[in-house]
N, C-alpha and C positions, 0 to 999 in steps of 0.2 A: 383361299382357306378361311375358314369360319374359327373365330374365338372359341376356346372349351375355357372351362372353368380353372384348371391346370396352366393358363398362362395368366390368366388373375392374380392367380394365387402367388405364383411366380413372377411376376412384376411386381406384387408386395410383399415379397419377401425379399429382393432386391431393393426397394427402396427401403423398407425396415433397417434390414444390415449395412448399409451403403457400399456390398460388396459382394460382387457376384459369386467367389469364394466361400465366404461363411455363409449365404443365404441356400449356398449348394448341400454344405454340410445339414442346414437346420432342416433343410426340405430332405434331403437325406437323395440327393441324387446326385451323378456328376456336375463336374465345374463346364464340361462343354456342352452337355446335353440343358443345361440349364440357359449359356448362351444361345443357342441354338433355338431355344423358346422363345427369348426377348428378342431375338433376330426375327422369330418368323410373327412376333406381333408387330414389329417396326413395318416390318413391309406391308402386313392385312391392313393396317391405320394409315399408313403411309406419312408417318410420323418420325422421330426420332422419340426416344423414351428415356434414354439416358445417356447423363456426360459423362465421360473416364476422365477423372480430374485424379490432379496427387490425392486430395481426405478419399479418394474412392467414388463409387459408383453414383451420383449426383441425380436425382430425378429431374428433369426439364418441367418446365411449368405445364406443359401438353399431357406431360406424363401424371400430373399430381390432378390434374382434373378429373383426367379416364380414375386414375385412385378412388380421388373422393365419390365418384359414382359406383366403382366397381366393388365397394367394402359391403355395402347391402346386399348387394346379391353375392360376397361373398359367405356374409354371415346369416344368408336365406341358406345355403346351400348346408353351410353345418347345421340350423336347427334341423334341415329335413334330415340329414344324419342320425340326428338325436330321436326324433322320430321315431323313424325306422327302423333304430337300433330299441327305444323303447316296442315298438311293436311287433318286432320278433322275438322278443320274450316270449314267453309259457304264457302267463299271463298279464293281458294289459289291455287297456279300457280306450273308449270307452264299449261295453257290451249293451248293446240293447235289444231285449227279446218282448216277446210279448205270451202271456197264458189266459185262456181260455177262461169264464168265470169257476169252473168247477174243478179244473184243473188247478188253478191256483190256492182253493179251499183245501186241497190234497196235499201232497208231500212233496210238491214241487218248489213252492215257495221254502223249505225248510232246505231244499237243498244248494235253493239261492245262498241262503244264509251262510250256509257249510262252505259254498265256494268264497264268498267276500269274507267272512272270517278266518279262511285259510290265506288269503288273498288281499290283504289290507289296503294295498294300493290299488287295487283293480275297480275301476268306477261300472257302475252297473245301474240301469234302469229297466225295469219291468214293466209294462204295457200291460192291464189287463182287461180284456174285450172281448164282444162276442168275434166267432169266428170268422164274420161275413167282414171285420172291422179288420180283423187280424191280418184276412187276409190281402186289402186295399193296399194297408202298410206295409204287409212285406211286397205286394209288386210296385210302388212306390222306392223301393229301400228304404224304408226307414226302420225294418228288426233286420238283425239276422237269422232268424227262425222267428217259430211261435210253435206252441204246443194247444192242442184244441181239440175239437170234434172236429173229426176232417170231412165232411159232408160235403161241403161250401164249395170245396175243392174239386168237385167232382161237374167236368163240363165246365169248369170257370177258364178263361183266356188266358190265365194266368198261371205260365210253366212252371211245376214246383217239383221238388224230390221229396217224398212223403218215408215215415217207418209206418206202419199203420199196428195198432195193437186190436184188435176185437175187443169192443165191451158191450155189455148188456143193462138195459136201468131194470133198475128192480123195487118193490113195495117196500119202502122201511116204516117201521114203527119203533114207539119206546120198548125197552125190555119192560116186561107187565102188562103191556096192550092187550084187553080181551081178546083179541082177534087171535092171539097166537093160541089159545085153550080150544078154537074153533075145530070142530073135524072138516069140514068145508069152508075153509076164510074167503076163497073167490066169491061165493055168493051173499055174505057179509062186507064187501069193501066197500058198495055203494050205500051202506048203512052209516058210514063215518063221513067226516071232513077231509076230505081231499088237498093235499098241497102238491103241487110238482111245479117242479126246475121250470124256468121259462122265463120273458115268454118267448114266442109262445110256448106252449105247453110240450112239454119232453116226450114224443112220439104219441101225441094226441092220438092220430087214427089208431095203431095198433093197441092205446088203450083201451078206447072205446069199443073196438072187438073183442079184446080182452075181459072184457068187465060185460058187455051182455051177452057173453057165456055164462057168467055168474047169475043174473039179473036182464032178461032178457025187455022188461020194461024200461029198461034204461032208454032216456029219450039221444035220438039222433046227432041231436045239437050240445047235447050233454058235456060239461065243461067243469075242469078242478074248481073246486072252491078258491084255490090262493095259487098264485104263480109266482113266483121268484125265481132272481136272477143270482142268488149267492147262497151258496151252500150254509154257510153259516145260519142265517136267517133260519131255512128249513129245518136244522135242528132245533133249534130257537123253541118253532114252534109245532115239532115232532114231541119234544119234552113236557109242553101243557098239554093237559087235554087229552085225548084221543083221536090227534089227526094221524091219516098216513100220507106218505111221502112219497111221493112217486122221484128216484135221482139215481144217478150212479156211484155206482160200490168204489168208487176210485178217488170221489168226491166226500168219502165220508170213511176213509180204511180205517182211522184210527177208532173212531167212536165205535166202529162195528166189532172190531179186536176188541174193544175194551169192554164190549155188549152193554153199552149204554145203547147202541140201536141194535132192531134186529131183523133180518128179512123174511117177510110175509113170506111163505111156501105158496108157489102158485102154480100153474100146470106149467107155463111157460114164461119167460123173460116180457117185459112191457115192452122193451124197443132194443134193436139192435143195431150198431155204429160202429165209428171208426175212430181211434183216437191214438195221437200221439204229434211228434215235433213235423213241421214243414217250413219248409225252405226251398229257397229259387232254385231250379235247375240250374245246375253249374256252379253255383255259388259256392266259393270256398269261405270255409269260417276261423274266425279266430281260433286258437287253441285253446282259449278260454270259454268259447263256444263250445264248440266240438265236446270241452270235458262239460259242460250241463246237459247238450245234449242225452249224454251218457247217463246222467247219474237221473235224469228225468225219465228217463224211456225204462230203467232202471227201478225206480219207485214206482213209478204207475204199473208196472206189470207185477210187482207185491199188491199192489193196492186192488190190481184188478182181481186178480187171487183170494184176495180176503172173506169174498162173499161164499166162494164155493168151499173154501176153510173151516168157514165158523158152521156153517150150514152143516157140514158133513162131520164137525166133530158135534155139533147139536144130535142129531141121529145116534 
């Protein structure tokens, strides 16, 4: 017979009480079933473990050694307790996810917030990386999801459960941009400065098709002016000047509601993706997971909304 933890426990609880009696009562089991323990550690050790003297139940010196060893791994066994009993909670940390750069520029990051402020104790770190990054580290383990451009994902060795949302990038400018007074803005784009999301460049080929329908002199090679990785920035520098911005509507819901930006009318969308949370096949997530999941997939499908919103109450 092999030691379980339950006769540890109960041999120090017998030495504790100096009696097999009360140490029955504090364990909260019978007086014989409790002998019946230290009987069947005596014979696995092939030890004696204790003397029945008149003050009671007497530890042997054989017995106080196995003790002094077996109190570690007794009080390993309650912190994993403690643990486990912290991590079947609702919520409880540590969470680590990872967002996409333009995803994070969006309403996802706000809804980080919303959960750690509902959630005070809940530790949480966020990863923010291109997708190709996002996705190394979740086949690694080191998120429990990530939310991104799921492209990456497609043909990669790396088994994942995807929600996939549809989104489109589209032309933004400042509200007031000549271009929006244009009766033809397509043939006007490559008359401005160019920024888009990248790098590289936020579906360079189907821009490039895009735009020498407009402008059929457009050369081959032809490349934005500015590339960037952070949505913010693109605002930045959407607000000087009269650059446009080649990004997606998901990555900029707020400013577009609030028509500080506005979307170029063009025959058709710049590029079309895939976006939303991934996660390993099979993986079960915290609860605490699972509810950002939620409230991400959640925001980004307002956000992705927005463009065809403002667009159609502009009309």
């Amino acid at each position: 017979m092999e030691l379980e933890r339950r006769h540890l426990e109960h041999l120090s609880a017998v030495a504790r009480h100096r009696s097999v009696t009360r140490a029955a009562e504090a364990l909260g089991i019978t007086q014989p079933a409790l002998s019946r323990s230290i009987q069947e550690i005596e014979r696995t050790l092939g030890i004696r473990c204790l003397d029945r003297l008149p003050q009671g139940a007497v530890p042997t010196p054989a017995c106080l050694r196995i003790l002094e060893r077996a109190r570690p791994l007794i009080d390993g066994f309650e912190d994993l307790e403690r643990i486990a009993q912290r991590l079947s909670e609702r919520f409880s940390g540590p969470l680590v996810v990872g967002l996409g750069p333009a995803v994070a520029a969006g309403g996802a990051m706000r809804e980080v917030a919303c959960l750690l402020a509902a959630h005070p104790d809940l530790e949480c770190q966020v990863v923010i990386a291109s997708a190709v990054e996002l996705l190394r580290r979740l086949g690694a383990h080191e998120l429990e999801f990530f939310v991104a451009d799921q492209t990456p994902t497609e043909g990669n060795a790396v088994a994942v459960e995807l929600e996939p949302l549809d989104y489109h990038a589209v032309l933004l400018c400042r509200s007031g941009h000549p271009i929006l007074r244009s009766d033809a803005p397509l043939r006007e784009v490559t008359r401005y400065p160019l920024a888009a999301m990248g790098p590289p460049p936020l579906g360079l080929a189907s821009l490039r098709e895009l735009l020498r329908e407009g402008d059929p002199s457009l050369p081959a090679d032809w490349m934005p002016t500015l590339a960037l990785d952070h949505a913010a920035s693109l605002e930045i520098v959407l607000a000087e000047g009269d650059f446009l911005g080649a990004s997606v509507t998901y990555a900029h819901g707020k400013s577009i509601r609030n028509g500080a930006l506005r979307i170029v009318p063009l025959p058709r969308p710049l590029h079309r993706g895939r976006v939303g949370p991934v996660r390993l096949r099979g993986r079960t997530l915290s609860p605490a997971a699972e509810a950002l999941w939620k409230a991400i997939v959640e925001v980004l499908g307002r956000d992705l909304a927005v463009g065809e919103d403002v667009e159609a109450n502009a009309g």
